[in-house]
KEMARKE-852461 format. One record per atom (N, C-alpha, C): z, x, y. Coordinates in steps of 0.02 Angstrom, whole numbers, plus 32768, in hexadecimal, padded with zeros to 4 digits. Atoms other than C-alpha are relative to their C-alpha. Layout:
% residues N
ZXY...
END
This chain:
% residues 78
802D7FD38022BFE1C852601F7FD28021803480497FE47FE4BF73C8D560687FD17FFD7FFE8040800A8000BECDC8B8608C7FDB8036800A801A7FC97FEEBE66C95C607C7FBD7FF380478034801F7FC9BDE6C8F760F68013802A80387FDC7FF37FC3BE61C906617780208048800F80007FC47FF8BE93C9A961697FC08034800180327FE27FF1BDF4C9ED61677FEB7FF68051801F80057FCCBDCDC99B620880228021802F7FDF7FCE7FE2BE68C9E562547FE3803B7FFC7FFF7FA37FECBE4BCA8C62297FAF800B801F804E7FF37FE6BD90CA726269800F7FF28053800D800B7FB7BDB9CA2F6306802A805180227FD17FB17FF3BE40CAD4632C7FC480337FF7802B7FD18002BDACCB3A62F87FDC800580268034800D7FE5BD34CAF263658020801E804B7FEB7FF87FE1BDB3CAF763EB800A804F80187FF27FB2800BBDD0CBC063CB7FBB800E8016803F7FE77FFDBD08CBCC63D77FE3801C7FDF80147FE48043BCFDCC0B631F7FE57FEF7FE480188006802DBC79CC0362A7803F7FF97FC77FDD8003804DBCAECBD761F4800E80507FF5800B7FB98018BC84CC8A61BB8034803680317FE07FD67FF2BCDFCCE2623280577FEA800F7FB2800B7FF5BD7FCC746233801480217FAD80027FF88041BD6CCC8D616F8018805A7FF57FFF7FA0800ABD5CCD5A61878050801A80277FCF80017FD2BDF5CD3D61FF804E7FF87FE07FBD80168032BE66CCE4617C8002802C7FD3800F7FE4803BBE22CD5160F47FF97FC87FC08006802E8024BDEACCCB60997FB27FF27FED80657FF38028BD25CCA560327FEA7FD780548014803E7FD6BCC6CC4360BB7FEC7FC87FE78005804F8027BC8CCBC6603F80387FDF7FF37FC1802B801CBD43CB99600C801E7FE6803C800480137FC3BD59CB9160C57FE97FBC800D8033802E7FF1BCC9CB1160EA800F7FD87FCE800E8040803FBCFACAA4604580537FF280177FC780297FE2BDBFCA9960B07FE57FD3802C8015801E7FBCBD5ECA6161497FF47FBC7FE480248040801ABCFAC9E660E480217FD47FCF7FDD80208010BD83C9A8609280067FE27FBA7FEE80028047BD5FC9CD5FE6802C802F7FD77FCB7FEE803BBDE8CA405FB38034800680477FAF7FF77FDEBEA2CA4E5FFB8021803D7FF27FD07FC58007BEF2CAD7604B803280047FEA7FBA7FEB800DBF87CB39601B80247FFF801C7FE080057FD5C01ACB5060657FD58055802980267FBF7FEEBFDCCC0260677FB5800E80238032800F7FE1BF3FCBE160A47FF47FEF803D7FE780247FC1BF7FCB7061398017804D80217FD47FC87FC4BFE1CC1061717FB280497FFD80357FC88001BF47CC8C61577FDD7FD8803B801E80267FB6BECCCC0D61E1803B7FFC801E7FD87FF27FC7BF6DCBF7624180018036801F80007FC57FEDBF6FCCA762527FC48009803D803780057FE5BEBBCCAA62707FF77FEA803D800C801C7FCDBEB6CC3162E8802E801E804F7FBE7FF57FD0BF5FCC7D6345801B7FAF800A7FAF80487FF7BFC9CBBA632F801E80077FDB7FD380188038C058CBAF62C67FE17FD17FCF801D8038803FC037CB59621E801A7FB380167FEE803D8001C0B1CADC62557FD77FDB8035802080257FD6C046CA9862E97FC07FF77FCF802B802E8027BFB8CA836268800B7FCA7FCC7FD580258020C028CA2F620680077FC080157FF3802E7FD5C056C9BF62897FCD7FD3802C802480277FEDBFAAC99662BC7FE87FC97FB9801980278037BF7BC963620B80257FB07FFD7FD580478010C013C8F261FC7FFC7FD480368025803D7FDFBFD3C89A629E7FD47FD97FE8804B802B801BBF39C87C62657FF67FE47FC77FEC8015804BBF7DC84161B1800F7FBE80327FD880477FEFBFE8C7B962257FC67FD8802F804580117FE4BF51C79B62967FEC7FD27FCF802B801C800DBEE9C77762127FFE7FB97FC27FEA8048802BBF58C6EA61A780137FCD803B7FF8802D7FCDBF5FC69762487FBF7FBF8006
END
């Protein structure tokens, strides 16, 4: 099961990494910035569609955010 926790933290750390505010990764994806900041924080779960709008944003493939999440899913039942 997905943990929206953990996906929020992914897509925060990639953000941080990029050097993006919320607001302007948000204006980037075309996406609210509050619905933004409530993925980060890991109270609602992206889309698939969503994933590929910040992928965009960010310039990574969806599937490498993909692929960090499902680390950090196996990570964190360790």
């Amino acid at each position: 099961m997905v943990k929206p926790e953990i996906v929020g933290r992914v897509l925060t750390e990639y953000r941080e990494r990029k050097g993006l505010t919320q607001d302007v990764l948000s204006g980037l994806a075309g996406l609210d910035r509050t619905h933004y900041s409530k993925l980060e924080r890991g109270l609602r779960s992206p889309t698939l569609d969503t994933l590929f709008k910040i992928g965009q944003a960010l310039d990574i493939p969806p599937h490498v955010i993909l692929k960090s999440v499902e680390d950090a899913l196996k990570a964190s039942e360790k």
